[in-house]
mmCIF file of the C-alpha atoms, coordinates in Angstrom:
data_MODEL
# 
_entry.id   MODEL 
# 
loop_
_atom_site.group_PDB 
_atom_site.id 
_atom_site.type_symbol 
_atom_site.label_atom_id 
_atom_site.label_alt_id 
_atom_site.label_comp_id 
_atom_site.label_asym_id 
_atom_site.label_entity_id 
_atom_site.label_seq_id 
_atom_site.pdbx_PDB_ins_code 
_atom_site.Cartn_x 
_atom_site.Cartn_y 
_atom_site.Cartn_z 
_atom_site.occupancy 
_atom_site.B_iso_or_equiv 
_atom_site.pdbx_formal_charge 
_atom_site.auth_seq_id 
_atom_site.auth_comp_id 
_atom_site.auth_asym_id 
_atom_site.auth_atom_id 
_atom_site.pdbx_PDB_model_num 
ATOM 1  C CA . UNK A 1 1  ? 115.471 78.289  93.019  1.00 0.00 ? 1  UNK A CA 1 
ATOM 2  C CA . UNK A 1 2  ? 115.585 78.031  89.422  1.00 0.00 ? 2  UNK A CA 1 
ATOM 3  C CA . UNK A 1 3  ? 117.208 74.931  89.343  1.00 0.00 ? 3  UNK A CA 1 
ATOM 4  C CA . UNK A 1 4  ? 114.200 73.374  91.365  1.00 0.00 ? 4  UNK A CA 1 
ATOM 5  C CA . UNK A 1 5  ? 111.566 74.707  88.569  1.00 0.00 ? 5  UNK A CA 1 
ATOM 6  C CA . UNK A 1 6  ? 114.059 73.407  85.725  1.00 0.00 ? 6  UNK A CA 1 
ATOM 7  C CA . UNK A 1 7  ? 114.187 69.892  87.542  1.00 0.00 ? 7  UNK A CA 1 
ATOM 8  C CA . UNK A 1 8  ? 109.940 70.455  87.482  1.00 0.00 ? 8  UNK A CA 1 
ATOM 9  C CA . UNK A 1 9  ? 110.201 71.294  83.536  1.00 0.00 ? 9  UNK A CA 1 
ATOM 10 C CA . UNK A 1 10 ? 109.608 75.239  83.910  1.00 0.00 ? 10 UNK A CA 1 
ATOM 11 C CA . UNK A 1 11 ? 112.368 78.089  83.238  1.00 0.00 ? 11 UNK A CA 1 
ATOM 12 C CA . UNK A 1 12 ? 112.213 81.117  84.316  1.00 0.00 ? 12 UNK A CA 1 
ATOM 13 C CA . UNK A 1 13 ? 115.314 82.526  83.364  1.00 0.00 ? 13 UNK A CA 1 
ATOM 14 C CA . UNK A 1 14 ? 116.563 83.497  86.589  1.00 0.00 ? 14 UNK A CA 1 
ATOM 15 C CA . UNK A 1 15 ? 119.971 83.896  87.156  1.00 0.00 ? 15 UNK A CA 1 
ATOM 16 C CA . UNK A 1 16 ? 120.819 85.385  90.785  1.00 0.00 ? 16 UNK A CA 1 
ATOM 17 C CA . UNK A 1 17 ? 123.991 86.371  91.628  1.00 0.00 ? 17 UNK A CA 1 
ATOM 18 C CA . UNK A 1 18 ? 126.120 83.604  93.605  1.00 0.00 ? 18 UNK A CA 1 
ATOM 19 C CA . UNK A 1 19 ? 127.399 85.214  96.772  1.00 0.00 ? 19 UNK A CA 1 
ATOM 20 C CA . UNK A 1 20 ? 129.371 83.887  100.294 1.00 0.00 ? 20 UNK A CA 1 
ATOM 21 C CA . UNK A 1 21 ? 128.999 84.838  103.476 1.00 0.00 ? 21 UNK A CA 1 
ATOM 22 C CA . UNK A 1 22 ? 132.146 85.765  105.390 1.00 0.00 ? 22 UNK A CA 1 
ATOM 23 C CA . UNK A 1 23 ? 131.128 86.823  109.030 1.00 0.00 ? 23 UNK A CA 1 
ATOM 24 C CA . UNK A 1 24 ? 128.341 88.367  110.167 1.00 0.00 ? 24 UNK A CA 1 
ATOM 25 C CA . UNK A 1 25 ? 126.571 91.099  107.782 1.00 0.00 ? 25 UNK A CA 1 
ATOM 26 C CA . UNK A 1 26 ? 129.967 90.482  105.713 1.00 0.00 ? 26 UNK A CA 1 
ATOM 27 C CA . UNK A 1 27 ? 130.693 88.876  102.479 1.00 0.00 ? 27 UNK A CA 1 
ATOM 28 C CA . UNK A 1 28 ? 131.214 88.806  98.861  1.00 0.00 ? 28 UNK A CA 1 
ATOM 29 C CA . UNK A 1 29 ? 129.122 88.830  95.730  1.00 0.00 ? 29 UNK A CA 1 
ATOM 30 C CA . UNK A 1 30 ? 130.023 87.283  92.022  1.00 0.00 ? 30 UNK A CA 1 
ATOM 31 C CA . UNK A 1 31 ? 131.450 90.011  89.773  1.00 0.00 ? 31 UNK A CA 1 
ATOM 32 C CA . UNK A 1 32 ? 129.555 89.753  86.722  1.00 0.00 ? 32 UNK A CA 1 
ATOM 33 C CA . UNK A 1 33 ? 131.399 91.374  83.579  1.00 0.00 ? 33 UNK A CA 1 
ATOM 34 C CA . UNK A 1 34 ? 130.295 92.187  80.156  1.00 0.00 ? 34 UNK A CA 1 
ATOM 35 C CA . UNK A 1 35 ? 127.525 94.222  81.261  1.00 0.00 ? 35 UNK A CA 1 
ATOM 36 C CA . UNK A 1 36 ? 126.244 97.825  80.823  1.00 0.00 ? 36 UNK A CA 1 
ATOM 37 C CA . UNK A 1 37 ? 123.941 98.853  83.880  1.00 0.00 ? 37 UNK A CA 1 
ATOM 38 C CA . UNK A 1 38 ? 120.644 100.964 83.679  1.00 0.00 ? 38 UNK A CA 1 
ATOM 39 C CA . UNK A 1 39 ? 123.239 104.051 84.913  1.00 0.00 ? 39 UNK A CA 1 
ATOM 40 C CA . UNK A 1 40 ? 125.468 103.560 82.207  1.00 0.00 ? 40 UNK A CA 1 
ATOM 41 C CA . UNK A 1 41 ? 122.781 103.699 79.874  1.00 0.00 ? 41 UNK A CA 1 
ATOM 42 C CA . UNK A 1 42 ? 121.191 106.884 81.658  1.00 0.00 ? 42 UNK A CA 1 
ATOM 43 C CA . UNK A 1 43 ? 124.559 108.271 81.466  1.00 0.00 ? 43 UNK A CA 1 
ATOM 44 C CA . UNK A 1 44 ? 125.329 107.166 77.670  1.00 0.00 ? 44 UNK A CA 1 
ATOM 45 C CA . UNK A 1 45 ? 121.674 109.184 76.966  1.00 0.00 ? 45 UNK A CA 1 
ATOM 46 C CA . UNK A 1 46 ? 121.436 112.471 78.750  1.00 0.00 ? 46 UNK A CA 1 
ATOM 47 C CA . UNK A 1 47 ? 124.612 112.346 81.296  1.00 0.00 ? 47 UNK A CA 1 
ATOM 48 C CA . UNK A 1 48 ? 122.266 112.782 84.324  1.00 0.00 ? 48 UNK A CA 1 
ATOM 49 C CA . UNK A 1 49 ? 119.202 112.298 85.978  1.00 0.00 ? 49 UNK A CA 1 
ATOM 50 C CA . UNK A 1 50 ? 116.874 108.837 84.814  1.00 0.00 ? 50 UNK A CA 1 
ATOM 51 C CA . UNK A 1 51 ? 114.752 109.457 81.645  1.00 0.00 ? 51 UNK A CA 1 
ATOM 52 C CA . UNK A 1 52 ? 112.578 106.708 80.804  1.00 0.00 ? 52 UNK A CA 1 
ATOM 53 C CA . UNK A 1 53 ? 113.195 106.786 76.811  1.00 0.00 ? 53 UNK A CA 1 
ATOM 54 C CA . UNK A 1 54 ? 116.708 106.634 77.388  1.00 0.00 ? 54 UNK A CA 1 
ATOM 55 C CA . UNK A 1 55 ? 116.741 102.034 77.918  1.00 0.00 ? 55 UNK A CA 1 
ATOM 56 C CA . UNK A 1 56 ? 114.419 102.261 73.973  1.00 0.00 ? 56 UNK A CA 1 
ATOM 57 C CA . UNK A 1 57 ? 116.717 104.589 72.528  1.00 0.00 ? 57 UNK A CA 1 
ATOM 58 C CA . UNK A 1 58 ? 119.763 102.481 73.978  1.00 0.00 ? 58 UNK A CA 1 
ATOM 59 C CA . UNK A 1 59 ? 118.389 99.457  72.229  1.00 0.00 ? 59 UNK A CA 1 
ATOM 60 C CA . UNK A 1 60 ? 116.962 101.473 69.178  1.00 0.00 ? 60 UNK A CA 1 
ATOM 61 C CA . UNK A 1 61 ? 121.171 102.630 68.818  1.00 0.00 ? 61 UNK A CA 1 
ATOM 62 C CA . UNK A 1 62 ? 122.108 98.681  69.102  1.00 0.00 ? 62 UNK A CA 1 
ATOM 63 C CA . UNK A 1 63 ? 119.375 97.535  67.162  1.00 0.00 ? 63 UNK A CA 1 
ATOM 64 C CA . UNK A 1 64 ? 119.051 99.872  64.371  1.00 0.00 ? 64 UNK A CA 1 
ATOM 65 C CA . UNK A 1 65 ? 116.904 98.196  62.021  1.00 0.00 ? 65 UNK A CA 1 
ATOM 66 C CA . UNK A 1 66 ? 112.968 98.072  63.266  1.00 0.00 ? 66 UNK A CA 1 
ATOM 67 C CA . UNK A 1 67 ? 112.161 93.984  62.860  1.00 0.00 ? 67 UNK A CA 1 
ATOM 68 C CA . UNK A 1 68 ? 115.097 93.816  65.153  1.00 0.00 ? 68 UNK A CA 1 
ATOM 69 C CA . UNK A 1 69 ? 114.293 96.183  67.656  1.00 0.00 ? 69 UNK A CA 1 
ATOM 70 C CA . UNK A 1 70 ? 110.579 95.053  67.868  1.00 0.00 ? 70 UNK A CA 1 
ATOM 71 C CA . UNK A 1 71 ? 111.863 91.424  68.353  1.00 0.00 ? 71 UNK A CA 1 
ATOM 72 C CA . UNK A 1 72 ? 114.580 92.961  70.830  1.00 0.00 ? 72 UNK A CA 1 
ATOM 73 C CA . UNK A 1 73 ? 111.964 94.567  73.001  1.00 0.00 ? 73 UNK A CA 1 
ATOM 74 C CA . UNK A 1 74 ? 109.475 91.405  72.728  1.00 0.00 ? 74 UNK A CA 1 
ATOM 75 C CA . UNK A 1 75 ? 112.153 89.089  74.659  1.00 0.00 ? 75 UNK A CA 1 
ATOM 76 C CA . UNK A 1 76 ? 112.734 91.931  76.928  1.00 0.00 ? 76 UNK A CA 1 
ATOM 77 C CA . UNK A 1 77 ? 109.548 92.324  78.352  1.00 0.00 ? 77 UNK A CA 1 
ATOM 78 C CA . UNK A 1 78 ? 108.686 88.715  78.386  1.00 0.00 ? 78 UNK A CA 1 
ATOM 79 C CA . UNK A 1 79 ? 111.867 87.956  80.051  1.00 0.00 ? 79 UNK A CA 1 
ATOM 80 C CA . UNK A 1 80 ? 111.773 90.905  82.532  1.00 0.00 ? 80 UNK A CA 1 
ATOM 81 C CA . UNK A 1 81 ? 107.711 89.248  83.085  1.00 0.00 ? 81 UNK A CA 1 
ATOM 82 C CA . UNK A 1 82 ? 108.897 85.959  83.853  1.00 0.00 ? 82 UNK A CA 1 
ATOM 83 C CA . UNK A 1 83 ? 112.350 86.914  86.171  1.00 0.00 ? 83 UNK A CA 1 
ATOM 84 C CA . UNK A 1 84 ? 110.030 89.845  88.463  1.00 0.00 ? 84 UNK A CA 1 
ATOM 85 C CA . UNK A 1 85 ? 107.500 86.625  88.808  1.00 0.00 ? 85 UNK A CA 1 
ATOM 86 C CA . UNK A 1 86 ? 109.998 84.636  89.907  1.00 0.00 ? 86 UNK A CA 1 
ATOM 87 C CA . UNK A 1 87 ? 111.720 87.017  92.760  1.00 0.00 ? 87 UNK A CA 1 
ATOM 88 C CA . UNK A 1 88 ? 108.293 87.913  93.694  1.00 0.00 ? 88 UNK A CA 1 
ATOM 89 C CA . UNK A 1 89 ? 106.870 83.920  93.992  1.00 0.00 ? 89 UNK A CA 1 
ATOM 90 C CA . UNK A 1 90 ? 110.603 83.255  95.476  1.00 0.00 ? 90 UNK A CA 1 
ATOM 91 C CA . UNK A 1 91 ? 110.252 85.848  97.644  1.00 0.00 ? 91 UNK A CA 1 
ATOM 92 C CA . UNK A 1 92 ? 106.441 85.099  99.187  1.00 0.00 ? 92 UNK A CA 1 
ATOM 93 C CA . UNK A 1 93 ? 107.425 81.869  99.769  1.00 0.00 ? 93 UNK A CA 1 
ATOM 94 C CA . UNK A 1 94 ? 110.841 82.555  101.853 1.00 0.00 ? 94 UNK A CA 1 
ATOM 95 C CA . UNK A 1 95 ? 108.369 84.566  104.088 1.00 0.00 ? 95 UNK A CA 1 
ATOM 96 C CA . UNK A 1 96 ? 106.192 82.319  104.498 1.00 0.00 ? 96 UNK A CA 1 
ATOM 97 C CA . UNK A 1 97 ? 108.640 79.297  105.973 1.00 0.00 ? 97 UNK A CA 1 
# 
């Protein structure tokens, strides 16, 4: 789907996961590495249960100076904006064929 609104001059930034189906309600999904998952994250921060602060003080930790952070969290939000848009637009219209 993102290809179609790069080929219309609009990005979005998606980037699902490429995945094969190999029988029914069977298949495989691309491994994607280099990653650290919101669980890791809750894990690096308290070692349990999902605390909200724990994703700003993740970036504050990897972003330690505060013109980088605030730019950090800017391209976060924007980009989390634009890829939730997508799924949902995506989404509406896959329903609606």
């Amino acid at each position: 789907m993102d290809f179609l609104l790069r080929i219309d001059g609009k990005c979005i930034r998606m980037n699902p996961y490429s995945c094969i189906a190999t029988g029914r309600e069977e298949g495989m999904i691309e491994i994607v590495t280099n990653t650290m998952t919101i669980s890791k994250i809750q894990l690096w921060y308290n070692h349990g249960d999902f605390v909200e602060e724990s994703l700003y003080e993740w970036l504050k930790f990897h972003n330690p100076n505060e013109e980088s952070l605030s730019q950090t969290v800017e391209e976060l939000i924007f980009f989390l904006c634009r890829v939730c848009s997508g799924y949902v637009l995506f989404g509406y219209r896959r329903t609606r064929l």
